[in-house]
MDTraj code that builds the backbone (N, CA, C; nanometers):
import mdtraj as md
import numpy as np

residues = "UNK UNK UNK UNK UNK UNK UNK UNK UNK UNK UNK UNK UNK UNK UNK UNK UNK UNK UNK UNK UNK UNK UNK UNK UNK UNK UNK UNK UNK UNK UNK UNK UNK UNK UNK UNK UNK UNK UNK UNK UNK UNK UNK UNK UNK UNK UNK UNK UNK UNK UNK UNK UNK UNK UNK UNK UNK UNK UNK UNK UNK UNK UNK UNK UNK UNK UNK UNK UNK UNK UNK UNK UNK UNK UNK UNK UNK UNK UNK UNK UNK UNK UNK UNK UNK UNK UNK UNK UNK UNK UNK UNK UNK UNK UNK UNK UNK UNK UNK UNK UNK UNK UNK UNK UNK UNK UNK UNK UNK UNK UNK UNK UNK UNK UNK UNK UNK UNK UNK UNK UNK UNK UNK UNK UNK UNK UNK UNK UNK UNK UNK UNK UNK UNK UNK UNK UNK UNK UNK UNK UNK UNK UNK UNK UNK UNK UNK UNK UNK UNK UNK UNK UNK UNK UNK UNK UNK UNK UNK UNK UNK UNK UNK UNK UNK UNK UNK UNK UNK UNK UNK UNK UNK UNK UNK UNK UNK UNK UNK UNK UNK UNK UNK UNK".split()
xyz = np.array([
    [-6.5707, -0.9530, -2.2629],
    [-6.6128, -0.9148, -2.1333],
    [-6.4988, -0.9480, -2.0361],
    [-6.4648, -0.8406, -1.9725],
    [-6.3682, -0.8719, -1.8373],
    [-6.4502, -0.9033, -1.7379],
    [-6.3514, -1.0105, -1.6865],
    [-6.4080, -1.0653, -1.5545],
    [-6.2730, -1.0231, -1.4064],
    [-6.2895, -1.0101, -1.3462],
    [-6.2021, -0.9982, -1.2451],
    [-6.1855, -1.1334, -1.1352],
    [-6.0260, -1.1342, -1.1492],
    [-5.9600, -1.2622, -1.1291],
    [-5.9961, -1.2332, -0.9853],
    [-6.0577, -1.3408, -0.8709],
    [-6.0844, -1.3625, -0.7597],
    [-5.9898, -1.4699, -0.6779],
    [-5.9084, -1.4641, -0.5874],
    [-5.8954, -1.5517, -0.5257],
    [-5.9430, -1.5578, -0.3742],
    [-5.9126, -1.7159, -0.3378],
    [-5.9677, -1.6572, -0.2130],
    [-5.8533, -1.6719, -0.1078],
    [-5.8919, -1.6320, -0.0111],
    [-5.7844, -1.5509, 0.0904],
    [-5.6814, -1.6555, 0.1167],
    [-5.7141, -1.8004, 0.1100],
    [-5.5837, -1.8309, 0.1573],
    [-5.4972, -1.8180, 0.0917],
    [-5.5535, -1.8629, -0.0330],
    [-5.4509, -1.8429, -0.1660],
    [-5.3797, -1.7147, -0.2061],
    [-5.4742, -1.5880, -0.1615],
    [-5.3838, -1.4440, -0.1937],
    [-5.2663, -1.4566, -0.0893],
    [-5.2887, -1.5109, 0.0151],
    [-5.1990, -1.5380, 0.1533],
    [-5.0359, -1.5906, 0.1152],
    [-5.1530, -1.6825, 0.1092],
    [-4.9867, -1.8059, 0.0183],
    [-4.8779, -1.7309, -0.0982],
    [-4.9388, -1.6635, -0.2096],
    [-4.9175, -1.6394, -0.2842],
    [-4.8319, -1.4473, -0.2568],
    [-4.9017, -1.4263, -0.1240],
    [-4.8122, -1.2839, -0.0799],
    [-4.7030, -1.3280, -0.0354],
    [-4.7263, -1.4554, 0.0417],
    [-4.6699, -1.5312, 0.1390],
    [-4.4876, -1.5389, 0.0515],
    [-4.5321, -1.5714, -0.0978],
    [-4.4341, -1.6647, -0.1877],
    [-4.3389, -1.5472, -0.2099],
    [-4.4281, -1.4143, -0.2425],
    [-4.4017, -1.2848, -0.3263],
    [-4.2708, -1.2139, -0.2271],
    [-4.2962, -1.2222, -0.0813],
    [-4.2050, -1.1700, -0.0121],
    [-4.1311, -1.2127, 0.0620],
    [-4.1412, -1.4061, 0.0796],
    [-3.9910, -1.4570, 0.0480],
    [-3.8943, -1.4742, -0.0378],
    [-3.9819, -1.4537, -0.1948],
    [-3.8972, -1.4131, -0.3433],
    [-3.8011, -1.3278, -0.3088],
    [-3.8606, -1.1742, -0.2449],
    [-3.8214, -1.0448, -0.2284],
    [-3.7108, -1.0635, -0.1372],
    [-3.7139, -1.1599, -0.0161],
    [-3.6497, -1.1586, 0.0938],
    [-3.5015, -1.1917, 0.0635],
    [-3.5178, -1.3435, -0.0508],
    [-3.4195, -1.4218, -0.0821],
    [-3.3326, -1.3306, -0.1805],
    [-3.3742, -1.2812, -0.2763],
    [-3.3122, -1.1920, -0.3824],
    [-3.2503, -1.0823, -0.3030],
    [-3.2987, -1.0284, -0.2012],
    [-3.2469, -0.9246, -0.1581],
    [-3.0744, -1.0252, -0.0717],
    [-3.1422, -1.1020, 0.0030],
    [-3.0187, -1.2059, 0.0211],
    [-2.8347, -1.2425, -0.0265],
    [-2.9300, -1.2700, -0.1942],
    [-2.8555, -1.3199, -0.2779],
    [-2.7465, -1.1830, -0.2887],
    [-2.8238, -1.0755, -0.3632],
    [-2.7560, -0.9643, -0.4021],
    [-2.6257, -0.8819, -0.2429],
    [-2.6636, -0.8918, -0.1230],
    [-2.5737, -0.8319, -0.0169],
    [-2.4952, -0.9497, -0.0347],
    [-2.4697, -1.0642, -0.0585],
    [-2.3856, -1.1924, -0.0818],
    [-2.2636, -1.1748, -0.1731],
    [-2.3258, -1.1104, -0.2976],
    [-2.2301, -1.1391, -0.3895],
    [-2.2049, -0.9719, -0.4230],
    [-2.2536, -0.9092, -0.3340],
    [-2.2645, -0.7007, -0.3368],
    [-2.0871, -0.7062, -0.3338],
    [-2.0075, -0.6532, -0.4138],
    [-1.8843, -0.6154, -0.4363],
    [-1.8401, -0.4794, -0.3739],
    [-1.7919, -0.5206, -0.2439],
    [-1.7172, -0.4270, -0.1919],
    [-1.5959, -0.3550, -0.1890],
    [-1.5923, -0.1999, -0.2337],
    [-1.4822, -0.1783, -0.2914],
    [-1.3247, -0.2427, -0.2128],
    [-1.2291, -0.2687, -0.2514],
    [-1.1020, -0.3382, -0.2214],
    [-1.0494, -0.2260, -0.0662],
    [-1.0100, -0.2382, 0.0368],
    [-0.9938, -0.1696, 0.0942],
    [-0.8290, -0.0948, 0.0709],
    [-0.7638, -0.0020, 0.0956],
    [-0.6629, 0.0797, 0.0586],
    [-0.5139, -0.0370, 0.1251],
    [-0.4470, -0.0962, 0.0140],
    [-0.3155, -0.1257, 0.0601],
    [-0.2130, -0.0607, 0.1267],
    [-0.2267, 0.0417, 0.0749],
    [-0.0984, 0.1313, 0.1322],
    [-0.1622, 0.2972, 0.1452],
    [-0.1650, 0.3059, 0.2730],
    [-0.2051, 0.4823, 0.3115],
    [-0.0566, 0.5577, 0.2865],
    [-0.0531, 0.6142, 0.2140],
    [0.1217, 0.7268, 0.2758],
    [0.0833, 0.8470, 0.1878],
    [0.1728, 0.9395, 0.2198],
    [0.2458, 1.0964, 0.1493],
    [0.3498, 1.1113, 0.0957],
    [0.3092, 1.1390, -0.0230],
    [0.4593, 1.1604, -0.0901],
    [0.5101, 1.3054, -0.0488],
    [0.6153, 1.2866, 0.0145],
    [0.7050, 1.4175, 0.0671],
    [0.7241, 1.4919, -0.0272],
    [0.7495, 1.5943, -0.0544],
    [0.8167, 1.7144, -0.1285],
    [0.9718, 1.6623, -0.1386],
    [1.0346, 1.5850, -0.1143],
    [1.1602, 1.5416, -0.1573],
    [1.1970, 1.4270, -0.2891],
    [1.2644, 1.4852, -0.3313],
    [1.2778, 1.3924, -0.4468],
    [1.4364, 1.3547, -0.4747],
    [1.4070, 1.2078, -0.5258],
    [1.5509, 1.1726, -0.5117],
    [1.5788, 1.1365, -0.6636],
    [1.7413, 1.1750, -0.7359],
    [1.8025, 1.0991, -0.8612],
    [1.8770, 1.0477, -0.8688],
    [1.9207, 0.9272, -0.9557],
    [2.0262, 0.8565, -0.9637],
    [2.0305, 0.8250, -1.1255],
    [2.2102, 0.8514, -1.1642],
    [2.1960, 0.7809, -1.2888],
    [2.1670, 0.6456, -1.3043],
    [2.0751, 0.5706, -1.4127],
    [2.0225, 0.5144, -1.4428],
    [2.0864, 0.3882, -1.4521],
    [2.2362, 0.4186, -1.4955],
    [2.3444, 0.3010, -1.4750],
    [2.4038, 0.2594, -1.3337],
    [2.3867, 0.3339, -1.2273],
    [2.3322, 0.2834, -1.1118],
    [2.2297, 0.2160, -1.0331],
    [2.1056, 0.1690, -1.1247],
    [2.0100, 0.1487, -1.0710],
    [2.0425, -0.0041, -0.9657],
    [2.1368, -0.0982, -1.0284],
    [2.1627, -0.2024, -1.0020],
    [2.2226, -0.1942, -0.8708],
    [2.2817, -0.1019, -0.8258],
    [2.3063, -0.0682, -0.6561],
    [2.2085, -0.0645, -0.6020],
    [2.1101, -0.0609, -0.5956],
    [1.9875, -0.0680, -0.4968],
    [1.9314, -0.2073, -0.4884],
    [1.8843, -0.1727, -0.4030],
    [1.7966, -0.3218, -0.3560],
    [1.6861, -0.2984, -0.4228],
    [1.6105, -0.4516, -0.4131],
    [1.5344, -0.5343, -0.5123],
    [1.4359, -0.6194, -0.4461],
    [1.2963, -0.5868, -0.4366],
    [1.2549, -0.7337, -0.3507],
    [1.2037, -0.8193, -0.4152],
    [1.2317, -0.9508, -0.4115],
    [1.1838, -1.0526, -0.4442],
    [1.0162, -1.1394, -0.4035],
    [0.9407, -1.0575, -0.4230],
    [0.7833, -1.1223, -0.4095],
    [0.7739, -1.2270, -0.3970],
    [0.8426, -1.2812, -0.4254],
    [0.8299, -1.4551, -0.4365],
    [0.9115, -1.5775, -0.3476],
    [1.0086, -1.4750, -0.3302],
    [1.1204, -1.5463, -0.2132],
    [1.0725, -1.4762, -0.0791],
    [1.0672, -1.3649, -0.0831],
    [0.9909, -1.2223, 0.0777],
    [1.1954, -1.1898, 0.0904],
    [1.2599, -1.1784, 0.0082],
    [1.3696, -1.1330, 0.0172],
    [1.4402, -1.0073, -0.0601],
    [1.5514, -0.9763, 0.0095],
    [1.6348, -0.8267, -0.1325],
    [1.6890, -0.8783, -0.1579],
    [1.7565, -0.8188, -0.2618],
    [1.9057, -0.8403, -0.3372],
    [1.9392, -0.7134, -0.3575],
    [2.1166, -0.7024, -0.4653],
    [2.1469, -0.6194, -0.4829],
    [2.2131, -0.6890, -0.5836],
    [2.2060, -0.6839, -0.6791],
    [2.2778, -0.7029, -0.7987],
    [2.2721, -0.8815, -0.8140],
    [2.1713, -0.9168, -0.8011],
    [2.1776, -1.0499, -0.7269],
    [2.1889, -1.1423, -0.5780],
    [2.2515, -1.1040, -0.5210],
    [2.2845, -1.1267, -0.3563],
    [2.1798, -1.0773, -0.2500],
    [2.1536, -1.1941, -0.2475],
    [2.0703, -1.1555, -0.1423],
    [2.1227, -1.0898, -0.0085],
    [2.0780, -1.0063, 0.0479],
    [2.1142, -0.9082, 0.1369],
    [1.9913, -0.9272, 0.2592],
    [2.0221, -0.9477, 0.3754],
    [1.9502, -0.8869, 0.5081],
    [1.8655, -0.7785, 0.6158],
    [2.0747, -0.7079, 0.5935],
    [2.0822, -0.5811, 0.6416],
    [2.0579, -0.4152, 0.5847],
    [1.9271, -0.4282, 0.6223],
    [1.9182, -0.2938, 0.5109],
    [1.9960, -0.1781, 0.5380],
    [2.0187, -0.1417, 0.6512],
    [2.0820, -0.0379, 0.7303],
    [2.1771, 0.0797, 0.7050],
    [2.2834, 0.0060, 0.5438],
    [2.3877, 0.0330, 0.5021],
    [2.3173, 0.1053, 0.4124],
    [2.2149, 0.0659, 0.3356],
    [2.1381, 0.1342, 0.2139],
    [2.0615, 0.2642, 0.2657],
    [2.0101, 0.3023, 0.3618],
    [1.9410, 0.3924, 0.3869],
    [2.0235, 0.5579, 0.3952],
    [1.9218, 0.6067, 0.3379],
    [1.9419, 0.7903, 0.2973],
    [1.9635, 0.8940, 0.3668],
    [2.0378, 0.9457, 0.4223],
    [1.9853, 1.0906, 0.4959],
    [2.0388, 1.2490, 0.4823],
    [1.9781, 1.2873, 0.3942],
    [2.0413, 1.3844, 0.3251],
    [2.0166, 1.5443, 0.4477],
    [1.9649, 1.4768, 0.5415],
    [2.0629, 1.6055, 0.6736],
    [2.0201, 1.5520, 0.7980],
    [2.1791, 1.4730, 0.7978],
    [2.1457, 1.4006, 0.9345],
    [2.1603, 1.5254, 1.0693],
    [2.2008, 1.6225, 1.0886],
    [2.2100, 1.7313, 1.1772],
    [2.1161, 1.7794, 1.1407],
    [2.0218, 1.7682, 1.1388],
    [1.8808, 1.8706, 1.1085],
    [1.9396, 2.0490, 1.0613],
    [1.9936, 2.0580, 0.9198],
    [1.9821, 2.1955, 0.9362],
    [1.9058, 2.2493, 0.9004],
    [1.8543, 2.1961, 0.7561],
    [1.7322, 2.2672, 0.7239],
    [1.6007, 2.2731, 0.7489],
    [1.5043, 2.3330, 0.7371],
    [1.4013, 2.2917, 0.7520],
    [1.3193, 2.1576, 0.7280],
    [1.3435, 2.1273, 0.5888],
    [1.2933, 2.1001, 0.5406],
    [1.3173, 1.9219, 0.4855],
    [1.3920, 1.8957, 0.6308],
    [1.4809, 1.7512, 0.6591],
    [1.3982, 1.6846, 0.6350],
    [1.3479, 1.5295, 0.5805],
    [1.2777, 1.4710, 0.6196],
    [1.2902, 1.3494, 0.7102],
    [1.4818, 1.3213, 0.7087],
    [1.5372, 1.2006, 0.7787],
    [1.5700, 1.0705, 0.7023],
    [1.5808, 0.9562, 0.7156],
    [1.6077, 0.8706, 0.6405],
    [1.5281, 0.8175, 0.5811],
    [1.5523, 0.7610, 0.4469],
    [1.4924, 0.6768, 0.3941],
    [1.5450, 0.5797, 0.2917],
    [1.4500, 0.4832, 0.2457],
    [1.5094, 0.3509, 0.1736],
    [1.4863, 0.3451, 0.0542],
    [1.6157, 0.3960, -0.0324],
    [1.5753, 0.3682, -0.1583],
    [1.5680, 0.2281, -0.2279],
    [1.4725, 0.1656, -0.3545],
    [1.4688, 0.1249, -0.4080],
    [1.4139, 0.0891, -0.5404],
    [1.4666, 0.0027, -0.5825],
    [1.3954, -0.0433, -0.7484],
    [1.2884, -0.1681, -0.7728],
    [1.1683, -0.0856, -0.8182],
    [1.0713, -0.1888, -0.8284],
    [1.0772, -0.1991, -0.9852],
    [1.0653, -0.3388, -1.0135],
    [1.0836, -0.4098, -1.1328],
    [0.9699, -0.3413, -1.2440],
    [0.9867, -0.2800, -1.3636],
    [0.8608, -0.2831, -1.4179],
    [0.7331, -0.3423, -1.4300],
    [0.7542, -0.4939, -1.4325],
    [0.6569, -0.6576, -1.4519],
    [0.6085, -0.5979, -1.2900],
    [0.6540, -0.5756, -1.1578],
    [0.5630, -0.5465, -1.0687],
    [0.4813, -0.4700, -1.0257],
    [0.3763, -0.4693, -1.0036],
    [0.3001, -0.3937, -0.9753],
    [0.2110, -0.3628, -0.8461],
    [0.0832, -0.3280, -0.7648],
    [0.0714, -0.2999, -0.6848],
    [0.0525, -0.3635, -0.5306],
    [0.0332, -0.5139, -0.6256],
    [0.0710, -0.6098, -0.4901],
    [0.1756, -0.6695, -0.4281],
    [0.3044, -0.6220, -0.5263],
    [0.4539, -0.6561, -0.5242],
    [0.4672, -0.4809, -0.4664],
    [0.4397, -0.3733, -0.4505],
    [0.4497, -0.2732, -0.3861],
    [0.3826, -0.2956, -0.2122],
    [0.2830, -0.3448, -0.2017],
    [0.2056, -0.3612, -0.0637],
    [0.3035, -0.4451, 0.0147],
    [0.3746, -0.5785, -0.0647],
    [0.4552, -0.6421, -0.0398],
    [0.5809, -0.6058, 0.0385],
    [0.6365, -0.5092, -0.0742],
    [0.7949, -0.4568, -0.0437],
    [0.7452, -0.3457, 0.1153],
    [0.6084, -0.2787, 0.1122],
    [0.5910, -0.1433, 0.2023],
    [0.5422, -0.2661, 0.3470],
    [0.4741, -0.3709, 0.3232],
    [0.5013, -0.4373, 0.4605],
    [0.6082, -0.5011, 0.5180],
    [0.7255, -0.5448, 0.4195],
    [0.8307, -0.6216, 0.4579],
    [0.9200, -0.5015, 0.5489],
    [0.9364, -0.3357, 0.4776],
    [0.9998, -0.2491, 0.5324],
    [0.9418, -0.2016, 0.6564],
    [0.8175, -0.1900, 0.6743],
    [0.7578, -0.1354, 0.8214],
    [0.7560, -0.2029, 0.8881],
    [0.7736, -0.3804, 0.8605],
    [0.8449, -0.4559, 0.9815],
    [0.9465, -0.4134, 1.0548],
    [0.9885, -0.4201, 0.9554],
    [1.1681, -0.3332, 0.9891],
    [1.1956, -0.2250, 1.0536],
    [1.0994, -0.1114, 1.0213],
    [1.0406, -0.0154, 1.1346],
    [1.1164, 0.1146, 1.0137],
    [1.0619, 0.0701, 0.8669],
    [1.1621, 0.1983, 0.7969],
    [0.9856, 0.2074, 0.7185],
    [0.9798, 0.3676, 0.7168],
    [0.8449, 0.3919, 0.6615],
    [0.8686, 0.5300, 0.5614],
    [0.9790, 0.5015, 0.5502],
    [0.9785, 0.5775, 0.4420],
    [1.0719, 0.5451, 0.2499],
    [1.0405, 0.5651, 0.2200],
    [1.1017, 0.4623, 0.1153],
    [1.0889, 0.5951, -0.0225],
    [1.2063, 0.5718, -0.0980],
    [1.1675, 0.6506, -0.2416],
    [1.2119, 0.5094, -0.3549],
    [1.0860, 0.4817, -0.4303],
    [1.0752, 0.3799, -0.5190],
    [1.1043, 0.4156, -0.6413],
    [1.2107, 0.3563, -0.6936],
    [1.2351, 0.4132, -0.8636],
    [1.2254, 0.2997, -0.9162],
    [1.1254, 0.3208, -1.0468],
    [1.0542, 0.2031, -1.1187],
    [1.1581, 0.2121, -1.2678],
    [1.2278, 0.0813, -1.2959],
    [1.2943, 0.1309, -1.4143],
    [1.2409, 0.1593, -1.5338],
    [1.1171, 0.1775, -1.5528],
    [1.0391, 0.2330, -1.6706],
    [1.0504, 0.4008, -1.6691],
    [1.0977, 0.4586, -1.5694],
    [1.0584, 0.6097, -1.5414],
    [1.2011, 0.6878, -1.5729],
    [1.2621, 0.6441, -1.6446],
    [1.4181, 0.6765, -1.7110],
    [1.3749, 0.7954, -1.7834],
    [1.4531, 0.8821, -1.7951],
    [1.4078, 1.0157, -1.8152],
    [1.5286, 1.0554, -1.9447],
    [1.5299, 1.1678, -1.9888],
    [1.6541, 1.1764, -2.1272],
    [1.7745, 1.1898, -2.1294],
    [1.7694, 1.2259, -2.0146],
    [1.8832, 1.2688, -1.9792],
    [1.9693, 1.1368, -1.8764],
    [1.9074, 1.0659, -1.9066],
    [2.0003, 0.9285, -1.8176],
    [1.9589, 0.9459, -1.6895],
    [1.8687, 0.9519, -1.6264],
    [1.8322, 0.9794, -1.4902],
    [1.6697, 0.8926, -1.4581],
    [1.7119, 0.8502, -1.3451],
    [1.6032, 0.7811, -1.2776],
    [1.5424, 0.8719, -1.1329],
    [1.4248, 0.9237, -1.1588],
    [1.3932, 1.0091, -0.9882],
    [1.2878, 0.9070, -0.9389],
    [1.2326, 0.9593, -0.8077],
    [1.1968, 0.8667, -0.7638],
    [1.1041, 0.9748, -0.5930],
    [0.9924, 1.0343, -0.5532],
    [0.9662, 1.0810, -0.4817],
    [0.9688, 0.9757, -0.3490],
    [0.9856, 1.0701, -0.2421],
    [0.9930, 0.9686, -0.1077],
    [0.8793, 0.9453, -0.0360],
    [0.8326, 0.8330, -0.0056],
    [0.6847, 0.7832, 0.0254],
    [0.7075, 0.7683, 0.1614],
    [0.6221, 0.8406, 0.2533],
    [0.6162, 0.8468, 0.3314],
    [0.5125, 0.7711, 0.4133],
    [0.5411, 0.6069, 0.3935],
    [0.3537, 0.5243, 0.4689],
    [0.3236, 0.5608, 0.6186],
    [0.2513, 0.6064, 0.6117],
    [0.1196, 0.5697, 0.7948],
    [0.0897, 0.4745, 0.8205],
    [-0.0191, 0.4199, 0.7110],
    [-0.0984, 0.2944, 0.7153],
    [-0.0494, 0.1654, 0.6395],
    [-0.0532, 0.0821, 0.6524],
    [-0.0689, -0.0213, 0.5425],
    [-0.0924, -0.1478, 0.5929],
    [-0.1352, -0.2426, 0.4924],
    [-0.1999, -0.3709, 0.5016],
    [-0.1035, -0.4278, 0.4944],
    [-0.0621, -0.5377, 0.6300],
    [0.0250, -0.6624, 0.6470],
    [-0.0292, -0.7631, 0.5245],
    [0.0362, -0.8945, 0.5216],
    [0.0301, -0.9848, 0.4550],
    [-0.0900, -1.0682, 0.5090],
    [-0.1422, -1.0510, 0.6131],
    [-0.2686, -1.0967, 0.6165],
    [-0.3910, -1.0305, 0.5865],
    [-0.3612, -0.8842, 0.5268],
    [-0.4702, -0.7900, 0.5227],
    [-0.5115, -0.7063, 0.6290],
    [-0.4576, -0.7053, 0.7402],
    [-0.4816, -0.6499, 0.8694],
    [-0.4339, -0.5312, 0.8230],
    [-0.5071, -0.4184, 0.8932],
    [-0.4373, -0.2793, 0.8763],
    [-0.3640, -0.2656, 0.9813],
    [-0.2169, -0.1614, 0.9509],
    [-0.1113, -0.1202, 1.0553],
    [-0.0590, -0.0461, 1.0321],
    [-0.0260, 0.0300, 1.1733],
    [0.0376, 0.1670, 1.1424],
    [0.2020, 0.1764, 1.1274],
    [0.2527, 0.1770, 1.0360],
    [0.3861, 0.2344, 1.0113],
    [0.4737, 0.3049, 1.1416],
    [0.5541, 0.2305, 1.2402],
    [0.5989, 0.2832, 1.3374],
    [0.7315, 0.2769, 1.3109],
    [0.8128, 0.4225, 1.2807],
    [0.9437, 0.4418, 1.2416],
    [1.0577, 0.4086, 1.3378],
    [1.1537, 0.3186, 1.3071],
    [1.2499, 0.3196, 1.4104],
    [1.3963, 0.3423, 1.4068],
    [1.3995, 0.3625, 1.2641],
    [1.4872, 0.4357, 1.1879],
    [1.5630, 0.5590, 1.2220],
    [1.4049, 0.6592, 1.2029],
    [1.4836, 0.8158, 1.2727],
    [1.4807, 0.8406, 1.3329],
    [1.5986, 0.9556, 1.3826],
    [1.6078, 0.9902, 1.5633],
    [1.4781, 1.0216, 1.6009],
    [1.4907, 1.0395, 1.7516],
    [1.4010, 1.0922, 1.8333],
    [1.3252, 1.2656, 1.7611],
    [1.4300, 1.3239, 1.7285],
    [1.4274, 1.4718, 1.6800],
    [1.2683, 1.4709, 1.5575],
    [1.3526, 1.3904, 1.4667],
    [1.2505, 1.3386, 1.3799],
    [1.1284, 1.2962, 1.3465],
    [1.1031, 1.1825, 1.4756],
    [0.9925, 1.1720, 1.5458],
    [0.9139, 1.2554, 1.5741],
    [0.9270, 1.3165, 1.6963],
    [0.8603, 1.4297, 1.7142],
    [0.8139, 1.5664, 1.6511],
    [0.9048, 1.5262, 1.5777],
    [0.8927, 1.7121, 1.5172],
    [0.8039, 1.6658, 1.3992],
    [0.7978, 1.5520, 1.3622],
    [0.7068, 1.4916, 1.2831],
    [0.5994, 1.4440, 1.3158],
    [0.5517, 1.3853, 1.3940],
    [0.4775, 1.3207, 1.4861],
    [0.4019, 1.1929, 1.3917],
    [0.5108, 1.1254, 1.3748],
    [0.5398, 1.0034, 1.2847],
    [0.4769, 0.8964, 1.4026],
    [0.5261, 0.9004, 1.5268],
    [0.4749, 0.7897, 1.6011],
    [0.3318, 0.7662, 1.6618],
    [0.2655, 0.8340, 1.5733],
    [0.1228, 0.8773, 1.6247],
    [0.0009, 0.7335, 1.5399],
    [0.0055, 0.6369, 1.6378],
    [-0.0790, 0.5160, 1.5474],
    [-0.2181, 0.5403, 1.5275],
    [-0.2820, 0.5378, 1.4193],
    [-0.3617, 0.5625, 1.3476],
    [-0.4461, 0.3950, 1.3157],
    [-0.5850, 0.3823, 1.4267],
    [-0.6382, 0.2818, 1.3856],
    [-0.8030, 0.3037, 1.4366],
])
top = md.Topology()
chain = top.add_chain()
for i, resn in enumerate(residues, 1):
    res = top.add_residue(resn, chain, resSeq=i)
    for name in ("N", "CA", "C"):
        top.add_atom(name, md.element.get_by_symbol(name[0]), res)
traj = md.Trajectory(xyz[None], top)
């Protein structure tokens, strides 16, 4: 014979009472430890320009050191980036100029937080454009390419987002690009 379980009201009270601070707390717990996706280190465009170098050159380029916040070049630490930077049409003839940029070599062993690294140390600097040749990407012919990254956005070393403000290329450049346009 079934009997039907009776309580009486204070007790259903108490016991709703228990049921939907259970509910309250769990729901709690879970927005606490809810895993939010990582937000984007580095916003940029890779330009339609592409850059090569033989492979036995790679050691001419600069190098950053993650661990020191410094370059090198074959060892030596270096400062002045100024001398290293690209511009394959400084008279704007073609269309299809993009202006200067900073080549370099990221170590194989590094990876995307030794990249966030090297792209905030350069937009200090006020250079936002960069073509990165990774020495794993050696090709058959003895050649290292390397497309030119063009950042907007990216995360400083405190995680703050910032906009990439070029100070590198002329005025011409600027504008006709509309590179100086901060994005926040």
């Amino acid at each position: 014979m079934l009997t039907r379980l009776s309580l009486r009201p204070i007790t259903r009270r108490k016991l709703l009472l228990a049921l939907a601070l259970t509910a309250l707390l769990a729901d709690l717990i879970l927005i606490a430890l809810w895993r939010r996706p990582v937000p984007l280190a580095i916003e940029a465009d890779l330009t339609v320009h592409a850059y090569m170098m033989e492979a036995k050159n790679i050691g001419n380029y600069p190098t950053f050191d993650p661990g020191k916040g410094s370059w090198t070049v074959r060892g030596r630490k270096i400062s002045d980036l100024s001398s290293y930077l690209i511009n394959s049409d400084p008279d704007h003839i073609g269309p299809d100029g993009i202006g200067s940029y900073f080549p370099m070599v990221l170590r194989d062993s590094e990876g995307l937080e030794a990249l966030r690294l090297v792209v905030s140390d350069l937009a200090l600097r006020g250079i936002c454009q960069i073509a990165v040749f990774e020495t794993s990407a050696l090709s058959s012919d003895g050649y290292v390419d390397a497309g030119v990254i063009s950042v907007t956005n990216y995360r400083d070393v405190a995680g703050k987002r910032r906009t990439c403000v070029d100070h590198v290329n002329d005025e011409w450049y600027r504008e006709e690009r509309g590179v100086l346009k901060p994005v926040d």
